[in-house]
C-alpha positions in Angstrom: 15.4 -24.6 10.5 14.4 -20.7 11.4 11.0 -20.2 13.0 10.3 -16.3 11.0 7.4 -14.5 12.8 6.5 -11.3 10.2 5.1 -8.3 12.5 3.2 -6.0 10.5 3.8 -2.7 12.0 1.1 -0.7 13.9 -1.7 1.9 12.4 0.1 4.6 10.5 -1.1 8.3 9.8 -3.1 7.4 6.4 -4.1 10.5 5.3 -1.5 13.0 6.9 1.3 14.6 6.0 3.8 11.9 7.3 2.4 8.7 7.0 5.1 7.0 8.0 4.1 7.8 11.9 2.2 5.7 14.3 -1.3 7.6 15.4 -1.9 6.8 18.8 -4.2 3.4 18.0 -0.8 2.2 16.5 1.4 2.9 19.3 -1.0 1.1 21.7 -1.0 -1.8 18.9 2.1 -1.7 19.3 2.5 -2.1 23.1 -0.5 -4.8 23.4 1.8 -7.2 20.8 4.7 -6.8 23.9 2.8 -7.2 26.6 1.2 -10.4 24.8 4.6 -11.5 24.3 5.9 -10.7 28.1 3.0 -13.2 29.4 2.8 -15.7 27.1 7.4 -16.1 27.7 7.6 -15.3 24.3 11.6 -14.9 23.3 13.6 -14.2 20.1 17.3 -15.0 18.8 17.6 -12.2 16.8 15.2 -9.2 15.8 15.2 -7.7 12.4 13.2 -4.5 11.0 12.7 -2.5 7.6 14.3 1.1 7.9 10.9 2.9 7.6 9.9 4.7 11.2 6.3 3.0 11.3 8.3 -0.2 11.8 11.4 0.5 13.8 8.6 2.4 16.4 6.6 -0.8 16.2 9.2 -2.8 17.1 10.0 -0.5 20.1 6.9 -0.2 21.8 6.4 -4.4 21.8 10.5 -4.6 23.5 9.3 -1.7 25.8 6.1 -3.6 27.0 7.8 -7.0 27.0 10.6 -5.3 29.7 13.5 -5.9 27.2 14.1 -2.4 25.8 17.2 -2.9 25.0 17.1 -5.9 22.1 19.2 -5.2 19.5 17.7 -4.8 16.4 19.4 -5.6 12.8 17.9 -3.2 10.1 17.9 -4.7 6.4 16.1 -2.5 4.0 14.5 -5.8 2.6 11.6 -5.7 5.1 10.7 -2.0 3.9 7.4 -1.7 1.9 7.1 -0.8 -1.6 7.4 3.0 -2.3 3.3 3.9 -2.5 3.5 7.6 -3.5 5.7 6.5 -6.3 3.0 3.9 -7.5 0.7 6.7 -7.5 2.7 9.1 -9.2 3.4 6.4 -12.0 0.0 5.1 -12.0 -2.6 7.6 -11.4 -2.5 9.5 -14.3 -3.0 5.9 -16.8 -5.8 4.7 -14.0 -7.5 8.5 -14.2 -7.3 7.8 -18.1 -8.6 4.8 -18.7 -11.4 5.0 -15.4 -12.6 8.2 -15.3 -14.6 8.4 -12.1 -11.1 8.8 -10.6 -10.1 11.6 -12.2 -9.9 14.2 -9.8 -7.3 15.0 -7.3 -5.8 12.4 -5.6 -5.2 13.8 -2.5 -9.1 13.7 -2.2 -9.6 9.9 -2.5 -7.0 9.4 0.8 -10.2 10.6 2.5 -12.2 7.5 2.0 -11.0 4.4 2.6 -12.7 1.9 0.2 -12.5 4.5 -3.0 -8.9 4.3 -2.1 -8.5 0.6 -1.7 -10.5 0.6 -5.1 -7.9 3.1 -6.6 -4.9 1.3 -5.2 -6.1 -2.1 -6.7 -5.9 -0.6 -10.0 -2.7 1.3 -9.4 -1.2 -2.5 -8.6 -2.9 -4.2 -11.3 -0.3 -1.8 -13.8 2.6 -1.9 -11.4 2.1 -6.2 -11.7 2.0 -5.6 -14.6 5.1 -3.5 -15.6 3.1 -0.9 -17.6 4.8 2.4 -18.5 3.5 4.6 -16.4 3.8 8.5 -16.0 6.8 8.8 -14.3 10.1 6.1 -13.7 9.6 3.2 -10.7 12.8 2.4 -9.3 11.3 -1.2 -8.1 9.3 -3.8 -10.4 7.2 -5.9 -8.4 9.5 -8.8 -9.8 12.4 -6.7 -8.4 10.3 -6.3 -5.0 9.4 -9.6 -4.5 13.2 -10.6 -5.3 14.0 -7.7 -2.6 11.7 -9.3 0.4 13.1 -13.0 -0.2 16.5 -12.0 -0.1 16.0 -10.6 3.3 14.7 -14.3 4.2 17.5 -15.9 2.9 20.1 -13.5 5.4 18.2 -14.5 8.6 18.1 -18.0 7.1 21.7 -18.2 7.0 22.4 -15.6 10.0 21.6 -19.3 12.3 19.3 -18.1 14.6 16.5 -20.5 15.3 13.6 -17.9 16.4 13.6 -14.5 14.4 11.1 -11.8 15.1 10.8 -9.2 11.7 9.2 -6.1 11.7 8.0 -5.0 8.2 4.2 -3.9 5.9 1.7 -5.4 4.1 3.5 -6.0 0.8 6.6 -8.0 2.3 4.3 -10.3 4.4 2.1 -10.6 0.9 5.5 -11.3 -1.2 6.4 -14.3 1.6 2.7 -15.4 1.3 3.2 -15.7 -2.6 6.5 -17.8 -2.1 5.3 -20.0 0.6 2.0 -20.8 -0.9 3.3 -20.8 -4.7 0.2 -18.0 -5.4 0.4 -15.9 -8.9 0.5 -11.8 -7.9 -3.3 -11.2 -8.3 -4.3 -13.5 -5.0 -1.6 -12.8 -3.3 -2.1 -9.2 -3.6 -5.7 -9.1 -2.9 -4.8 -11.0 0.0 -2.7 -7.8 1.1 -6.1 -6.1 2.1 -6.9 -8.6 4.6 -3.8 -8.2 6.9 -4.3 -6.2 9.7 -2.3 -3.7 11.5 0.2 -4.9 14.3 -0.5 -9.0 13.1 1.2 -11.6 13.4 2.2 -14.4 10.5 4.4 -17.0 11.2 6.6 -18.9 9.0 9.1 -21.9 8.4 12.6 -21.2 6.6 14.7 -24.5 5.4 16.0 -26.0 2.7 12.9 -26.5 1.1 12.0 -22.9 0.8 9.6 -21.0 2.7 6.3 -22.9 4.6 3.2 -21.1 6.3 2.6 -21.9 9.9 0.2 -18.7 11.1 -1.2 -16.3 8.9 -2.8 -12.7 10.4 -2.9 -13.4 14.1 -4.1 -10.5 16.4 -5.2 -13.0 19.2 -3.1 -9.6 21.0 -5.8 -7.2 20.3 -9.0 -9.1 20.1 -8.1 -9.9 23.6 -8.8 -6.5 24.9 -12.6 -6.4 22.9 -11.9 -3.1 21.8 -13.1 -3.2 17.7 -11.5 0.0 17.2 -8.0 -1.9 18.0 -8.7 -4.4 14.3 -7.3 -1.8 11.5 -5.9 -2.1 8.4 -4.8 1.0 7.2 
């Protein structure tokens, strides 16, 4: 039996350039989840992480503040989110089609974040599902979902008893869906209520996949610093 605790990774740069970077809020996230760790004795067998930098940065600045810089860290390109910007380059143009108040340029819409979330649920809806949309995506949600579990089943089988994974949104939402047996439509909407830099903690064994935490930021409410509770 694996004890699986899912880190999602700290605030990213929504809106910029490069949003695969921590802004400063995520970095502390980040070091608040370590020093959390360091007090409570927290330690891990093994340490996993998606590829993307948002995560692998995430997963530095909690091993920095827990004093063990130096964990080794296995990176599986399972724990990596779903590509967003190709959603949006599928999708946008059907969604603009067929909802017209959304048919301007969608770089504007990254400037609010509820027209966006409004957007995005739409833009899921058709990736769920699997309508054509205006350009190729390279990953189903099927295929996605399919991607995230497999990752489960190599720390399940790597032996280690207490795993630490660093990963987004969607994998932690595609575990949800497995562990609670939910169809895509709750378990996605349930993907806007996971916060930056929580924690959800799971079961792996031969039965599958069992909730034990879900969204914990016990780590950042500690502090009493609202600005700390994001989720984008």
């Amino acid at each position: 039996m694996t004890t699986l605790v899912l880190v999602r990774h700290g605030q990213a740069s929504f809106g910029a350039r490069n949003y695969d970077e921590l802004s400063a809020i995520g970095e502390r996230q980040g070091v608040l989840l370590g020093e959390h760790w360091q007090r409570a004795g927290r330690r891990f067998d093994a340490a996993w992480s998606g590829n993307l930098e948002r995560q692998k940065v995430t997963a530095a600045r909690a091993f920095e503040a827990m004093g063990t810089p130096d964990t080794p860290v296995s990176i599986d390109a399972a724990f990596n989110e779903f590509d967003h910007q190709q959603l949006i380059r599928a999708y946008f143009p059907l969604v603009a089609q067929e909802h017209p108040q959304f048919a301007v340029n969608p770089r504007t819409l990254f400037s609010d974040h509820k027209t966006f979330q409004r957007l995005f649920d739409l833009i899921i809806a058709c990736w769920i599902s699997n309508r054509t949309g205006a350009a190729p995506v390279d990953e189903t949600w099927e295929a996605f979902q399919s991607r995230c579990l497999d990752g489960l089943r190599r720390i399940a089988d790597s032996g280690a008893k207490r795993v630490v994974a660093f990963t987004s949104g969607g994998v932690v939402t595609a575990v949800l869906r497995a562990a609670l047996d939910l169809d895509a439509d709750k378990a996605f909407h349930l993907n806007w209520e996971i916060l930056n830099a929580s924690v959800h903690t799971f079961r792996l064994g031969k039965r599958g996949v069992a909730l034990q935490r879900f969204n914990d930021v016990a780590h950042l409410e500690v502090v009493q610093d609202n600005d700390l509770l994001t989720y984008r």
